[in-house]
N, C-alpha and C positions, 0 to 999 in steps of 0.2 A: 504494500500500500504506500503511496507517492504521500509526503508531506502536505502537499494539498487535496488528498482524497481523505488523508485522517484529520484535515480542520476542519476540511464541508462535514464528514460525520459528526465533530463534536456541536459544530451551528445547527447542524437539524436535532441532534438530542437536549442542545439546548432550548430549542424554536417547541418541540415537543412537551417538555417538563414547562415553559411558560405556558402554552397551550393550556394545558392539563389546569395548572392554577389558576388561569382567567377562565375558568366554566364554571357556569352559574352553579348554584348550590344545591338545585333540585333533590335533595335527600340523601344527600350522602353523609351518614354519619360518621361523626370523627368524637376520639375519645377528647375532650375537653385539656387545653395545656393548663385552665384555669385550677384550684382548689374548689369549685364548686361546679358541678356534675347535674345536668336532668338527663334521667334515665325516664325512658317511656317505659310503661310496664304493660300500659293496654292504650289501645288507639281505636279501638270499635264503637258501635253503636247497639240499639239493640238486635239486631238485626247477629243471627249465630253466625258463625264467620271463626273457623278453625286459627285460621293466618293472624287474628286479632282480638285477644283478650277483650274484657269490657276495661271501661275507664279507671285509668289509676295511673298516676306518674309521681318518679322520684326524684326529689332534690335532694341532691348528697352531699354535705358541708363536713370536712375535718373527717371524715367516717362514721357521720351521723346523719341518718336517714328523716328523710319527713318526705310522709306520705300525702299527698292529693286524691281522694276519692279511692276506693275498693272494689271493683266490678269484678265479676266474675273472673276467674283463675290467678287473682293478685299474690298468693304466698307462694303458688308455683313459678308467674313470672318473675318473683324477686330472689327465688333461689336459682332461676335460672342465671340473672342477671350477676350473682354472687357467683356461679361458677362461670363467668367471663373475667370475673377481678375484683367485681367490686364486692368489698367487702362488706363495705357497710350494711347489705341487703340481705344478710344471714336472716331465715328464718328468724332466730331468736333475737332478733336486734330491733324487728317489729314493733317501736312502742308507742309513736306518737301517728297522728293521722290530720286531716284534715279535710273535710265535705263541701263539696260546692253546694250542691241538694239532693233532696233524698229518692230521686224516681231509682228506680230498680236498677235500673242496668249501672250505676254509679256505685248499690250498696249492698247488691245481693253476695258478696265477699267478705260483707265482715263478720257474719260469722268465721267462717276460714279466716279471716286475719285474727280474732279475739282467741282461738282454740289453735285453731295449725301453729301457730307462734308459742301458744303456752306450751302446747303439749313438747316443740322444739324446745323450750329451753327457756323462756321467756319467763322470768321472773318477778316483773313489775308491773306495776298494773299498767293497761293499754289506755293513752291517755286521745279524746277522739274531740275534736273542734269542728262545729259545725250547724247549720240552723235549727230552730225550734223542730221541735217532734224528733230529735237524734233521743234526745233522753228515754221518750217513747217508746224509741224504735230497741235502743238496748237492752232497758227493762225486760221486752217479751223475747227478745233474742236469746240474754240470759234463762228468759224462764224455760225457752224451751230445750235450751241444753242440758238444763238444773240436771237429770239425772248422770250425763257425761259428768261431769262436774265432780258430781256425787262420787261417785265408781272412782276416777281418775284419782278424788284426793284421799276418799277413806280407806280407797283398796289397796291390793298388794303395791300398787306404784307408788302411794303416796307423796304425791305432787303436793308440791306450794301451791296453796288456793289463790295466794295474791296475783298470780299470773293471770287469772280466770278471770280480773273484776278490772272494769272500765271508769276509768273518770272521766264524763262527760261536761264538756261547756258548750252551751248555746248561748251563739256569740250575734253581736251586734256589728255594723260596720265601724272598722278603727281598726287601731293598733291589737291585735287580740294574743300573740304570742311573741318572747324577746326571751335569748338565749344568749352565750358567748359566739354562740355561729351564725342567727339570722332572727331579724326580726321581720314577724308575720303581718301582714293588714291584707284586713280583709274587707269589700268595697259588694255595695249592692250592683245585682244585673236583673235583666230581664230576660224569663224563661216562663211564658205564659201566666197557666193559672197557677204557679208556687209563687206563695205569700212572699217566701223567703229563699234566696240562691244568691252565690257568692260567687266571685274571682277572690283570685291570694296573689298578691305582691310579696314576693321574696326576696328581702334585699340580705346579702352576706357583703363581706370584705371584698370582694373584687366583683361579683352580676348582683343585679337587679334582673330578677324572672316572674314573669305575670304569665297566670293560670286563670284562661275567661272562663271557663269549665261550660256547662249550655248556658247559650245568652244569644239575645238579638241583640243588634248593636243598639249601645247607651253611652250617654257622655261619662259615666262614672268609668268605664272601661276606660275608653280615652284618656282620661284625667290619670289614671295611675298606670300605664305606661307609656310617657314619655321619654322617649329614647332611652327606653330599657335596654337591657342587653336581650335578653330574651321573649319574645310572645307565643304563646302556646295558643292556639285557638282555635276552637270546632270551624269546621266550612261544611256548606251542604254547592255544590255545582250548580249552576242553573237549572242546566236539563235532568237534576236527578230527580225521582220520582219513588217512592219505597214501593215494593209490591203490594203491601197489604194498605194503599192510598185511601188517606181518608181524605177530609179536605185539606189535599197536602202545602197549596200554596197558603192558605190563610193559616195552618198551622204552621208551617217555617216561619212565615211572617213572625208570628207570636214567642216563638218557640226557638230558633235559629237564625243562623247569618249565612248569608248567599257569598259566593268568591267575591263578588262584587265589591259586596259590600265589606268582607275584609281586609280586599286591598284599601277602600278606602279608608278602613280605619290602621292598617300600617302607614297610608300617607301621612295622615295624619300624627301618630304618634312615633313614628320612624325609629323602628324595634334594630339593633345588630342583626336579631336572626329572626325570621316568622318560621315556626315550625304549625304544621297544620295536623290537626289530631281529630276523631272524633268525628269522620266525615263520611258521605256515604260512596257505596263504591257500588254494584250495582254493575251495570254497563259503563258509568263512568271509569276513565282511566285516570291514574296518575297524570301521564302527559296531560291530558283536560283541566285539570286543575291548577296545574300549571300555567296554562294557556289562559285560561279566565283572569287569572291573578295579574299575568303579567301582560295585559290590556290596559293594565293602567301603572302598576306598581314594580319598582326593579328593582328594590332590595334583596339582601340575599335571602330563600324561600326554600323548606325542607320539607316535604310531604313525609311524615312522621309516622314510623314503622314499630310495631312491639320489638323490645330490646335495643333498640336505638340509644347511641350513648350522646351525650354532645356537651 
């Protein structure tokens, strides 16, 4: 190879590796250079979907986990997440949470997070943040385990009972949690007929991460992420339509946000990263929602996958 056949090679491997860097961000997850970590643990709807847990994502500060929402298969996607590296997400490490609202597909997990976690190893009580009726909802959760419960601590196992029991706060909008790693605010949204449903503002020592959890867009959304580092937020496509359609458009309306209307709320708040969760898939594709988005919006944009680290 001539001196000039081995430069043109190193210009096109260079021309290649910038290539590679300047392409949009379309979902490519990357493990975080930050100290603080969202881990997706579920990206679904309720719509069954093998490829996507129901809703739950993790923020991981210092090796301490806080949870967002519980859908279905959350202590198997955080041990899965644990045997990728992160630690933090050990079963038994399970002890703090936090609810956007209470429809099913966000909470039919926590029994599996309150018992999968005990029975792992979890020895303090599971401490759960979130709106009116969660105290409701744990009360008859508890009750209906009461006999597990039973068996588990009087029997030959003899478990710690304190692992079994919940301290619940029904919280208002503010400031509702502050630790050495992050302090929580939680900010009203709009998701139909629930009285009460949240976003969480996450700020640690290096991000700021906002969780719209369901919401049609609202200015409270807006107002607390301001060029955050992170936006996490459900999208429904224009054209998507669920099978079992009831009056679908005036229920999105009510109920969710259009790509549309996404972009325009990262115009608006001009996030580092939109990650898109929570969205319907259907015959829509990824590339679609993609495409809607960036009609208006160029920021960098991640169509958000169970196990996804960033």
């Amino acid at each position: 190879m001539t001196n000039t056949t081995h430069l043109d090679w190193k210009r096109v491997t260079l021309a290649l590796a910038v290539s590679a860097f300047l392409l949009p961000f379309h979902g490519r997850a990357q493990t975080s250079p930050t100290q603080t970590q969202v881990v997706l643990l579920g990206t679904g709807t309720p719509r069954v979907d093998p490829e996507r847990s129901g809703p739950a994502t993790a923020i991981v500060v210092n090796n301490a986990a806080y949870l967002v929402d519980f859908g279905p298969g959350v202590v198997r996607r955080a041990a899965a997440a644990f045997e990728k590296g992160v630690t933090a997400l050990a079963p038994e490490n399970l002890d703090i949470a936090f609810v956007t609202h209470l429809h099913s597909d966000h909470t039919v997990g926590y029994p599996d997070l309150i018992f999968s976690s005990w029975v792992q190893g979890r020895e303090k009580p599971l401490r759960v943040y979130g709106p009116k009726g969660l105290q409701s909802m744990t009360d008859h959760v508890l009750l209906a385990w009461q006999a597990d419960i039973d068996v588990r601590t009087n029997g030959l196992a003899k478990r710690d009972p304190t692992g079994a029991t919940v301290e619940v706060h029904e919280i208002e909008p503010g400031i509702i949690y502050q630790d050495a790693n992050v302090t929580v605010t939680a900010f009203p949204v709009l998701h139909g007929d629930w009285p009460q449903a949240f976003g969480y503002r996450f700020e640690t020592a290096d991000r700021t991460i906002v969780i719209s959890g369901d919401a049609s867009p609202s200015p409270a959304l807006v107002e607390n992420c301001q060029q955050c580092d992170v936006l996490i937020h459900e999208a429904y496509a224009e054209a998507y339509v669920p099978a079992a359609a009831m009056s679908w458009p005036e229920y999105r309306s009510k109920y969710h946000t259009t790509t549309t209307q996404v972009a325009e709320i990262a115009n608006q708040t001009q996030p580092k990263l939109l990650i898109l969760y929570h969205r319907g898939v259907g015959n829509v594709s990824d590339a679609q929602y993609i495409a809607e988005i960036e009609r208006t919006y160029r920021g960098r944009l991640a169509i958000g996958k169970d196990l996804d680290i960033y």
